[in-house]
C-alpha positions, 0 to 999 in steps of 0.5 A, a space after each residue: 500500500 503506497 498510502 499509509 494510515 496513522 490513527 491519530 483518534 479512533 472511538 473504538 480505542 480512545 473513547 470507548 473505554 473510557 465510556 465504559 468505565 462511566 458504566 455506559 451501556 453505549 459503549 458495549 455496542 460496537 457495530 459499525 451501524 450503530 448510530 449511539 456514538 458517533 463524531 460532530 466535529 473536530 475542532 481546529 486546536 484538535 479537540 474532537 468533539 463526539 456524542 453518545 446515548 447514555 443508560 436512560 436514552 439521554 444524549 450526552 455531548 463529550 470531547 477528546 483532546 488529540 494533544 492531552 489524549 484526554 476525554 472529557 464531558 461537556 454537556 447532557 440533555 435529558 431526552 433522546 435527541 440527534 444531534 447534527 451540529 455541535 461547537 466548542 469555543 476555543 476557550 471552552 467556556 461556550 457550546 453550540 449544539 444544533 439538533 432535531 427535536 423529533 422525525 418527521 412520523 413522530 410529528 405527524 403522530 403527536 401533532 407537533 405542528 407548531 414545535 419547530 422542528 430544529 432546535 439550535 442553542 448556545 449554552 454556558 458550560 464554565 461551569 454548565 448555567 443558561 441555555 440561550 436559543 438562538 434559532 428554532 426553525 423547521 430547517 436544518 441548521 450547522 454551527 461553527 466557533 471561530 478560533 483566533 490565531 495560535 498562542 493567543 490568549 483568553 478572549 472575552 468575545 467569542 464568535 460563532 458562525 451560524 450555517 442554515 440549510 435556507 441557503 445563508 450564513 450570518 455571525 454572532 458576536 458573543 461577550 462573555 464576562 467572568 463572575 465569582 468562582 470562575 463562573 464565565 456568563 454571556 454579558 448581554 441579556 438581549 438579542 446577541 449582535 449578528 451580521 450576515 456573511 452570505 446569501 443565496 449559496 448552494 455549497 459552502 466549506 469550512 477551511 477550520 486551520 486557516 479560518 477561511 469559507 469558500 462557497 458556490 452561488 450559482 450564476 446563469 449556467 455556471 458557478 462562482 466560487 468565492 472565498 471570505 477569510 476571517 481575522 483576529 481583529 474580528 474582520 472579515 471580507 471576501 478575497 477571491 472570486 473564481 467563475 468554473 464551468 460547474 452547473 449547479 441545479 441543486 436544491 439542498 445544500 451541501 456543506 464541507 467540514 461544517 461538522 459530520 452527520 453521518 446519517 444527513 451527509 449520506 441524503 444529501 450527497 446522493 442529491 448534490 454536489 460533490 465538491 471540495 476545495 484543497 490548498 496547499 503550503 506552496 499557494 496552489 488552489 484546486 477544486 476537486 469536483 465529481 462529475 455524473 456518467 451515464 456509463 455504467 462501469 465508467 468514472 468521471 472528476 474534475 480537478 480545476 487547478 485554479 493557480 495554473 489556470 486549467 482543468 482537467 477531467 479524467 475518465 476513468 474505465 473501472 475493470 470490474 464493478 458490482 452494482 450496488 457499490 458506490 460509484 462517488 471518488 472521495 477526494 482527500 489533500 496530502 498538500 503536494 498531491 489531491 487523492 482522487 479515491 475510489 475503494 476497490 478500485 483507484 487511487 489517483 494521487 494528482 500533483 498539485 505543483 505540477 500538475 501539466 505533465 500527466 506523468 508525474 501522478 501517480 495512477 494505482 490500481 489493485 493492490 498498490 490503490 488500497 489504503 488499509 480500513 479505508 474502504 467506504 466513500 465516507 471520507 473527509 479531508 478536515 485538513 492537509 495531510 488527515 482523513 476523517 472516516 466518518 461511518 468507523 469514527 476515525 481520524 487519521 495522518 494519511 502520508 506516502 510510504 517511502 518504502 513502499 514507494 521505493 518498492 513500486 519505482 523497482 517493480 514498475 515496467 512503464 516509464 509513466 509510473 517509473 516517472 511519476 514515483 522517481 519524481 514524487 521520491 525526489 521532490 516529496 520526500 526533500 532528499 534523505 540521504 538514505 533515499 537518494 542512495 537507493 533512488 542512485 542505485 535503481 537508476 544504475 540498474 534501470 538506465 536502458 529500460 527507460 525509453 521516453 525520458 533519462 533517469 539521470 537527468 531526471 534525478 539530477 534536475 528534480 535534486 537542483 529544484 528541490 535544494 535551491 527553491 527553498 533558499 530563494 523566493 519565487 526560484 521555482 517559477 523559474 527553475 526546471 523540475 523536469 528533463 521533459 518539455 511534454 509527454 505524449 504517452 498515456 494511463 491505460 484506462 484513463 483519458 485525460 481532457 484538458 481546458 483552459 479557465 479563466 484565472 480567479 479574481 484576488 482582492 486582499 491588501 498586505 496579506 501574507 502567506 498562502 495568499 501572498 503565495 496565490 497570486 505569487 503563482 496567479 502572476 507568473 501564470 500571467 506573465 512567466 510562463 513559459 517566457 522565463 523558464 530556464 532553457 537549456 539553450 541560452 546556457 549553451 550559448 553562454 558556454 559556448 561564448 565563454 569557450 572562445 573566449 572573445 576579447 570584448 567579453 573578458 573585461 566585462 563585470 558580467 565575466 568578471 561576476 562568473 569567475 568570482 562564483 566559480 572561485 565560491 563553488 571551488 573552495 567548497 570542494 575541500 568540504 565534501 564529507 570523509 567518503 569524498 575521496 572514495 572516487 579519484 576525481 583529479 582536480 585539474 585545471 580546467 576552466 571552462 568546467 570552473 566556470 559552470 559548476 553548481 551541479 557538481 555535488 550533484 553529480 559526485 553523489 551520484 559517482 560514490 553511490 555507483 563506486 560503493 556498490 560496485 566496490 571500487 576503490 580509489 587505486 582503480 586509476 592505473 593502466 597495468 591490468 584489464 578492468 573489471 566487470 564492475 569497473 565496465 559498469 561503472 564505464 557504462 554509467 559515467 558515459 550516461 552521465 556525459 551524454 546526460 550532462 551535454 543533453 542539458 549542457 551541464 558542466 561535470 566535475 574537474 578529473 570526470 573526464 580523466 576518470 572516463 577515460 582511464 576507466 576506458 583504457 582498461 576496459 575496452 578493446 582499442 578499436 573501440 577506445 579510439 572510436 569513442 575518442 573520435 567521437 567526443 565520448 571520451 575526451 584526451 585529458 593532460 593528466 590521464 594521458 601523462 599518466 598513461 605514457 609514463 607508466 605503461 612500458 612500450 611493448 608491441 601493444 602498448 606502443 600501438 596505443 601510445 602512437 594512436 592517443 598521441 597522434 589525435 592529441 590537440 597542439 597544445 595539449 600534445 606539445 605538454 605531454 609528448 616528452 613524457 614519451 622517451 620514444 623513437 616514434 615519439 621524438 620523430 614526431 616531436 621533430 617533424 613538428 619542430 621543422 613544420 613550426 620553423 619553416 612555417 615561422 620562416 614564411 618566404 624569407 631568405 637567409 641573409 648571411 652565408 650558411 656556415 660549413 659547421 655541422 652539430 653533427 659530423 656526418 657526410 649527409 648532404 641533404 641532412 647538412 643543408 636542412 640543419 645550417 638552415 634550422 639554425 639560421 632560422 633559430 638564430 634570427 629569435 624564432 623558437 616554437 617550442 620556448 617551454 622544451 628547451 632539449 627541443 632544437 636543431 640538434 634535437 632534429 639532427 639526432 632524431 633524423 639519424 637515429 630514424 634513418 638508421 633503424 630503418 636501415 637496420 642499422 645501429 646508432 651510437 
């Protein structure tokens, strides 16, 4: 199961018991259909409040204290009633109660026509005094405490939202004075201050921890969704406005976390909508909406991701279905992702954050779809990250199992789970060392399977994102989270529809978090996206003129400002952890790496999970043996992670090139080596080559891969490396350059003087003689090439000439 249950509350084992020790008979019935204790509420400080039938049928109201773990009783009414509201202050000190006074046959039956049928009452519980009525009408009514910001003190004023089913809210203000022995009593006698919130609604939900009311009246054939934020200082005032494409004909209205009557929530959900809105830290907003199909084993739901400005309508084809199950999704908010649920049959987990590419949410079925007890559609989501089964009576922390996620990501087949779990273990779960290392390795397994996208740069991207979003505002509207620009693969069973909406309305002054976070994400919508998103392309281009170096771009403050942040990426290299010499990585100088490094972190992790599973170790870099299997492996990776780098045009550590290729001289056979060198697989390095040719001796085959590195080394970096070659082939090819350079530096000139009849060396060779006095005219007029080799000249020359012309004479040289 890839949704995992905590029971944070649960009547059965916090409250039960505790029932019974009061000698309760309620507590001995246990079924799951009893209707003798159930929850009303919970409150946004964590208090639960519940009710139960006592011995003599009297209902009693209690609360459970999620922090303290405590029970306590609030209040009792001496008469068999139903209650479907009830409300305790944040103090403690005054309880809303709202109940149904008699059924419908018991009115018919006693002539109650004029007793109203609900009955809604403020009373006193600190201690327990005056009952006040504050409506009796014959329509159902829901109740609701404001609660003031955390830490904050008693108040004297308490305010209540009151909810009718006539379609309006309105708020009362209630001060409260404190007399003798801590006695707290309403001040006013009279009729308590009240204010009209909202009119002509059809469906409303309470956001209890942000203290926000988002309801839906209708308008012509569609909907306007709004929103009123509540404040401490007593205020409140409408902030948005969204218009959605949701026709609304109900004539009973629905009401989100306004308490939870079980027995009227079910009636009315089978006559109306639907619907419910998450938030998440990040400032995105979603509407999630179930949407009636005419097709029997067909399931269709919209999630209007309102901070992206689009929609999208899924419809999903169920393998088997019975009829008498229930065909309604249940929709719960784990803050980076909205649950789409349906019991038996789906779990669809859709990322809010990013929600465009359909290959980043995770679509389960079966066994992996099922989360433990929760297998009614009688689910709440009161809040980020919980679920409230309301027919069990049960409150739970819902998260993702990393373990289980991990499991899924190494049995997936196809590339849209394997993307949707590498993306939610990168940016859910923020990066635990344990995690990335088992993430590393399943993509040192899996590189060839992945056909539609590249597990490394996956990995390294979404770890970019992850690390540096935080650490800078509004970073994320800029940075990539993915290698992809689109996908066009599918969800077996699942059709997507896509729809562009109209962006909602904020009105809100100096308002800060989520919020400020909304319009935040409403304004790149408007103006960003997807103008300023990174491309890799532009850094190429910057690269690419960095790379030659242009006079007029040297001197520039901009040039000046990318040397001085390579110089802050290089200090901290000596502070990689005691591992980070596990990995013979060289540090050379190479400055175009230097340049654009922030990734190498990123990419040394990478390299010392690989070298700790394949149990490499830091001597690996020598040329006397064949490489391992486990060295060709690890070949195999570091190619994956050059061609992955130059896909995104990323810079990698100083000494992985070095690495590469000396990892390639021991494992593949020379042709093959020498065709990855001319294909820019694998690059020549100063160090690597050196190396090479000073600690290989020169036996047939060695000489043979000497001669080919050698030969396709660049000038500069050849004239560096060759005299480390004390060898016949090496020291003619240092001479014949040595004759190119010269007669190419004497152009057309002539010799001005006559040619001396001194030889350096005293041999009868015409042709030798002639060529050698005209080298040391040359010399003698300043012209040097090769400054840095001072054993490189004409006697130089001379001496390679010879030595060349005897060995092929068959001759031998003294």
């Amino acid at each position: 199961m890839l949704v995992r249950l905590a029971p944070e509350f649960e009547l059965r084992r916090d409250v039960v018991p505790w029932l019974a020790e009061r000698g309760c008979a309620a507590a001995l019935d246990t079924s799951e259909n009893s209707s003798a204790l159930y929850i009303v509420n919970v409150e946004r400080n964590g208090k639960i409040i519940y009710t139960w039938k006592g011995n003599q049928r009297n209902t009693h109201i209690g609360l459970y204290d999620l922090q303290t773990k405590q029970n306590e009783h609030l209040y009792v009414f001496e008469k068999d009633l139903h209650i479907i509201s009830c409300s305790v202050n944040n103090e403690r000190t005054l309880l809303a109660v709202s109940f149904c006074q008699y059924t419908e046959e018991e009115r018919a039956s006693q002539a109650l026509q004029s007793v109203s049928k609900y009955l809604t009452l403020l009373i006193e519980v600190h201690p327990i005094n005056n009952v006040r009525v504050l409506k009796a009408v014959d329509s159902s009514v829901r109740v609701q405490f404001l609660y003031p910001v955390e830490g904050r003190n008693s108040s004297t004023e308490s305010r209540l939202l009151l909810v009718s089913e006539d379609k309006y809210i309105e708020q009362f203000d209630i001060r409260v004075v404190a007399e003798e022995e801590h006695k707290v009593v309403i001040q006013k006698s009279g009729q308590l201050p009240r204010a009209k919130v909202v009119d002509d609604l059809v469906w409303a939900q309470w956001d209890m921890m942000e203290q926000r009311l988002f309801y839906i009246v209708p308008k012509e054939s569609k909907s306007t969704l709004r929103c009123v934020q509540f404040y401490p200082d007593e205020n409140f005032n409408s902030i948005l406005e969204s218009h959605l494409d949701i026709a609304v004909n109900d004539t009973q209205l629905k009401l989100v976390n306004f308490g939870y009557d079980y027995c009227q929530d079910q009636d009315v959900a089978s006559k109306s909508l639907n619907l419910q809105v998450f938030t998440s830290k990040a400032g995105g907003l979603c509407v999630c909406c179930s949407l009636a199909s005419d097709i029997p084993h067909e399931i269709m739901y919209s999630i209007y991701f309102l901070h992206k400005g689009y929609n999208k309508t899924f419809t999903v084809s169920l393998e088997r279905t019975e009829s008498h199950q229930l065909k309604e999704v249940a929709f719960m908010n784990l803050d980076y992702y909205v649950a789409a649920y349906l019991p038996g049959q789906f779990l669809h987990l859709l990322n809010i954050q990013h929600p465009d590419l359909l290959c980043y949410s995770l679509f389960l079925t079966g066994e992996d779809a099922r989360i433990d007890t929760l297998q009614n559609c009688s689910i709440r989501s009161p809040w980020v990250s919980t679920a409230l089964d309301c027919e069990a009576g049960s409150l739970y922390d819902v998260s993702i199992s990393d373990s289980a996620l991990l499991q899924f990501l190494q049995k997936s087949k196809r590339d849209y789970e394997r993307l949707a779990a590498l993306h939610c273990a990168l940016l859910y779960f923020q990066h635990t060392e344990d995690l990335e290392m088992q993430i590393i390795r399943w993509i040192s397994e899996n590189m060839s399977t992945c056909h539609s996208f590249d597990p490394i740069q996956e990995f390294i991207i979404a770890s970019l994102y992850c690390r540096m979003c935080p650490e800078t505002q509004n970073l994320d509207k800029l940075l990539p989270y993915t290698s992809l620009h689109d996908w066009i693969g599918v969800v077996p069973g699942v059709i997507c529809a896509t729809d562009i909406i109209s962006l909602p309305v904020l009105e809100f002054q100096n308002s800060k978090g989520f919020w400020e976070k909304l319009s935040s994400n409403l304004e790149s919508v408007k103006y960003a996206e997807p103008h300023l998103h990174y491309q890799s392309n532009v850094l190429r281009r910057e690269w690419r003129n960095l790379s030659e170096e242009r006079e007029e771009r040297r001197t520039t403050v901009y040039l000046r400002n990318i040397f001085e942040n390579a110089k802050k990426v290089l200090s901290h290299l000596d502070t990689w952890d005691s591992e980070a010499r596990l990995v013979p990585l060289f540090e050379e100088e190479d400055y175009q790496q230097q340049l654009l490094m922030g990734l190498l972190n990123l990419v040394h992790r990478i390299m010392k999970e690989v070298w700790r599973r394949y149990q490499l170790h830091s001597c690996v870099f020598c040329f006397d043996e064949k490489g391992s299997a486990g060295e060709f492996a690890v070949f195999h990776i570091m190619s994956r992670i050059l061609e992955a780098a130059n896909g995104m045009c990323m810079p990698l550590p100083p000494g992985f090139h070095t690495l590469h290729l000396g990892l390639g001289v021991r494992c593949l056979p020379l042709h093959t080596l020498l065709h990855y060198i001319d294909s820019g697989v694998l690059q020549l390095t100063e160090t690597c080559v050196r190396k090479l040719l000073k600690d290989l001796d020169d036996t047939e085959q060695n000489e043979k891969l000497k001669f080919s590195i050698v030969m396709r080394l660049p000038e500069a970096l050849g004239q560096k490396v060759r005299q480390y070659w004390n060898h016949p082939i090496n020291a003619n090819l240092i001479a014949r350059k040595y004759v190119k350079l010269l007669l190419e530096k004497l152009g057309n000139r002539q010799c001005s003087r006559p040619i001396p009849e001194r030889l350096s060396v005293p041999v009868e060779f015409l042709p030798l003689n002639y060529l050698a006095n005209m080298l040391t005219e040359i010399e003698n007029q300043g012209v040097h090439p090769c400054e840095k080799q001072d054993h490189v000249n004409v006697r130089f020359v001379e001496e390679t000439a010879l030595k060349h012309t005897m060995t092929l004479l068959g001759l031998k040289y003294s």
